[in-house]
Backbone as a ProteinNet text record, in pm:
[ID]
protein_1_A
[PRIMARY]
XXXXXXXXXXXXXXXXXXXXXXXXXXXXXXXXXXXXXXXXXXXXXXXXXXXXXXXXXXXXXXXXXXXXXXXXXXXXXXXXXXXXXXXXXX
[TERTIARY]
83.4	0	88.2	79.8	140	30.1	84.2	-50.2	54	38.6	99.6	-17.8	60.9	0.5	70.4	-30.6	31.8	33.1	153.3	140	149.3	104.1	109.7	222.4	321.4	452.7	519.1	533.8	626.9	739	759.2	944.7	952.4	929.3	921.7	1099.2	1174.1	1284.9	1283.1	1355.1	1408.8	1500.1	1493.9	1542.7	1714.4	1752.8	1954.6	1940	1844.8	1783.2	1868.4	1870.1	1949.5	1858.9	1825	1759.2	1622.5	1562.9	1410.3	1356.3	1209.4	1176	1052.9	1075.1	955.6	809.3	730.9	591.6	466	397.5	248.7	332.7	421.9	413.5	355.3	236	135.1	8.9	-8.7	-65.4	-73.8	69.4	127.4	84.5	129.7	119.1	-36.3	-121	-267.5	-342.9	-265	-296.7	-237.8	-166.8	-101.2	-191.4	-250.2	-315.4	-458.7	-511.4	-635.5	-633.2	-537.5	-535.4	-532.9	-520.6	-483.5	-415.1	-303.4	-173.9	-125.7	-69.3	-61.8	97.6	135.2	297.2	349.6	321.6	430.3	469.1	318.3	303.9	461.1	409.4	470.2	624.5	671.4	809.8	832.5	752.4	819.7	779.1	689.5	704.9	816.5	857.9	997.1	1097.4	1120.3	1263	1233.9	1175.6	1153	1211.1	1125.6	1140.4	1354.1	1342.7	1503.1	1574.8	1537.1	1630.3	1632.5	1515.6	1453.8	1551.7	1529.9	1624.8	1815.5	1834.6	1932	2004.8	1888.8	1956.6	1942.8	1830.9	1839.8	1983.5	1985.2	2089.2	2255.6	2290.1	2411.3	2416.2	2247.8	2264.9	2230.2	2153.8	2179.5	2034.6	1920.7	1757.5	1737.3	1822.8	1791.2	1875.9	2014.5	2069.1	1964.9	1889.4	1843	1730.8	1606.2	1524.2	1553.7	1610.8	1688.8	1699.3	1761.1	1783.6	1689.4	1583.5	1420.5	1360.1	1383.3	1268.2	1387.3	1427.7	1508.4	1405	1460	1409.1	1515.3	1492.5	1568	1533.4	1548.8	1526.2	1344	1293.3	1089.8	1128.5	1009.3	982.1	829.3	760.8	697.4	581.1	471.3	380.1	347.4	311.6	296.6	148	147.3	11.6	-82.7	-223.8	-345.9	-344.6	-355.1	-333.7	-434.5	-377.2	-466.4	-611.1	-690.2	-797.6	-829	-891.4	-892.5	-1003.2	-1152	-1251.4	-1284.1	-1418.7	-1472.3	-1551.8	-1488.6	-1556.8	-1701.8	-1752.7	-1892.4	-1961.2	-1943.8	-1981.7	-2057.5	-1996.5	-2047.2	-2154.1
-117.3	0	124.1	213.3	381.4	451.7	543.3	658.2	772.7	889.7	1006.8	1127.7	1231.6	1325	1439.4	1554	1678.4	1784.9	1863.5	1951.1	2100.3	2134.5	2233.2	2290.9	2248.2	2282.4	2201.8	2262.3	2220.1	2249.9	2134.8	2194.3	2185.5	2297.5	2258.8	2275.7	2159.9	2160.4	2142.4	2242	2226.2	2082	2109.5	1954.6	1955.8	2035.1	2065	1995.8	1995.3	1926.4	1996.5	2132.1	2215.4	2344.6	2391.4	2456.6	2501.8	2534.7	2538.2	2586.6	2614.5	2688.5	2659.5	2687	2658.1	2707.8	2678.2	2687	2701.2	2721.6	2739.5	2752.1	2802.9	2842	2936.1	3050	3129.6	3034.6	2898.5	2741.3	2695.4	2683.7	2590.3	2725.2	2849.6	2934.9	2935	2925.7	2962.4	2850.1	2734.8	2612.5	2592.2	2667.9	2644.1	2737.8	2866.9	2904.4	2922.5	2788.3	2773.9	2642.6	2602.9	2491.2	2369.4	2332.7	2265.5	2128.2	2193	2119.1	2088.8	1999	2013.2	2068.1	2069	2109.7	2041.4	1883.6	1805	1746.1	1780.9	1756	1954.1	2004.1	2126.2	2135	2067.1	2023.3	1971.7	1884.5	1718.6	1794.6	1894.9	1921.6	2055.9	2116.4	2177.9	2143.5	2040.3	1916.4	1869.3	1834.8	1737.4	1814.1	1973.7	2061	2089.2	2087.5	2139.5	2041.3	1894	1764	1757.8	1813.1	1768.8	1935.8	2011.4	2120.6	2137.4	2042.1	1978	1908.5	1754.9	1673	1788.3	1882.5	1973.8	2008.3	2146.8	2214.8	2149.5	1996	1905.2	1854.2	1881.6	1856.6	1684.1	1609.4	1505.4	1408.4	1508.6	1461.7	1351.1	1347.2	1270.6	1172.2	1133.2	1043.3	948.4	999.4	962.7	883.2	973.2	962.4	828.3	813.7	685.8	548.8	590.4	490.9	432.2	512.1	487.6	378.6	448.5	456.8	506.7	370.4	413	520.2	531.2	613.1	705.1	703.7	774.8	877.3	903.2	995.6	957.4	1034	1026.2	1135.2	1053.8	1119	1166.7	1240.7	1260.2	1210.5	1145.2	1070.9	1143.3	1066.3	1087.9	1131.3	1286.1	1334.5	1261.7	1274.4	1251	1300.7	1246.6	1278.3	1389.5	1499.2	1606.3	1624	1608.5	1613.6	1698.7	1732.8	1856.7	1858.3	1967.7	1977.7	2065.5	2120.6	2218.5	2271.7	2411.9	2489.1	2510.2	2475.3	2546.2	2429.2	2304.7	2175.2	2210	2323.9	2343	2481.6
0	0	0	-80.8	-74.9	-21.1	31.8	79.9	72.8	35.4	75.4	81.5	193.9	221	209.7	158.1	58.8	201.4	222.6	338.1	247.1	133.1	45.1	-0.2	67.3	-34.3	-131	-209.3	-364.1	-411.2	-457	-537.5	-672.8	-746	-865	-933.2	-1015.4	-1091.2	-1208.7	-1248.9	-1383.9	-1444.9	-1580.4	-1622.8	-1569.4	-1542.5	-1509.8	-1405.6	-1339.4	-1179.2	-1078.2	-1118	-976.6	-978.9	-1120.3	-1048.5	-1040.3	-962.4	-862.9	-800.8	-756	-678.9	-621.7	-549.3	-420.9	-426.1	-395.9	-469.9	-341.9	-352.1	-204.9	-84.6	-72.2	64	117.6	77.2	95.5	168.7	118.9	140.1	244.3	243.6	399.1	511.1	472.2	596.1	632.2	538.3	556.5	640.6	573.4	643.4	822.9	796.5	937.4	1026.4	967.7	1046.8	1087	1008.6	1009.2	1060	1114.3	1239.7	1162	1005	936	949.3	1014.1	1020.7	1193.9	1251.2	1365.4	1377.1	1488	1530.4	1451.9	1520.2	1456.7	1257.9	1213.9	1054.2	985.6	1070.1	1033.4	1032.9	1146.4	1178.8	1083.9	1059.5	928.8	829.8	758.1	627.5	632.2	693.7	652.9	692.4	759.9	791.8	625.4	584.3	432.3	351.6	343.5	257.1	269.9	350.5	372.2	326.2	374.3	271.1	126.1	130.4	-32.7	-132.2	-73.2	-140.7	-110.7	-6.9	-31.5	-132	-116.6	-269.1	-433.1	-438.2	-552.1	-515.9	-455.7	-429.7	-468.2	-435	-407.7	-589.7	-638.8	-730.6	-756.5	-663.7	-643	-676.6	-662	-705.7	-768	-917.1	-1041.5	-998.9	-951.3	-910.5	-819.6	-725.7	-595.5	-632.5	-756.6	-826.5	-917.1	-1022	-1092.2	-973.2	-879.3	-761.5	-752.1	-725.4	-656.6	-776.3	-870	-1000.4	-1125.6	-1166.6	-1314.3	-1430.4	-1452.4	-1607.9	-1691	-1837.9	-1903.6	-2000.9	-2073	-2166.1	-2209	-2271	-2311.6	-2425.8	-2473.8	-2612.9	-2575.4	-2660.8	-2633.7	-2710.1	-2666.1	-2701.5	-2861.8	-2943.1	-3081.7	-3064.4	-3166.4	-3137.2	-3283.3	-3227.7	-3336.1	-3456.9	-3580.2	-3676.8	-3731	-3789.4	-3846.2	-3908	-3928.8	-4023.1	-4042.7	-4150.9	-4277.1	-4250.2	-4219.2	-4267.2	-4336.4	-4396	-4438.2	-4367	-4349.8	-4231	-4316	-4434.1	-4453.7	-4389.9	-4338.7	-4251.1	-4179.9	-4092.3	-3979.8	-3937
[MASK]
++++++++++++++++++++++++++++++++++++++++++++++++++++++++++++++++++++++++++++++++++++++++++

C-alpha cells in the first residue's frame, strides 16, 4: 500500500535538476493558520522541505530519483493525426 500526504509545499525543478523553486508556501502558511496542520506535521514538512532542497541544491535529485525509479530519456507521445474539414460543414 502507498498513501501520501500533501502539506502544500512544492518543489518545482528544472530539467539541469538544480535549479528550482519553491511553490504554495502562501498554502502551507494559511494552512497552518487555520489549524490545518498540527505542530508536529509542520516540523516534518519543513525538515523534508530542507532535505529535499538539499539533494536539488548538491545537485543530487535525479541520481536519488533513478535509484528509486530508473528512467531515461521520453519522447513525447505521438500526437493525433490532423484532419482537414470544411468549415462550410459546420
Amino acid at each position: 500500500m502507498v498513501s501520501t500526504v500533501d502539506l502544500w509545499l512544492d518543489v518545482l525543478v528544472r530539467a539541469d535538476g538544480t535549479t528550482h523553486v519553491v511553490v504554495d508556501e502562501d498554502d502551507f502558511a494559511e494552512a497552518q493558520s487555520n489549524g490545518l496542520v498540527s505542530e508536529n506535521e509542520i516540523r516534518g514538512a519543513e525538515a523534508g522541505l530542507q532535505d529535499l532542497l538539499g539533494l536539488v541544491e548538491r545537485g543530487e535529485l535525479f541520481a536519488l530519483l533513478n535509484a528509486v525509479c530508473p528512467f531515461g530519456p521520453s519522447d513525447p507521445l505521438p500526437g493525433r493525426p490532423m484532419v482537414r474539414l470544411d468549415v462550410a460543414n459546420f
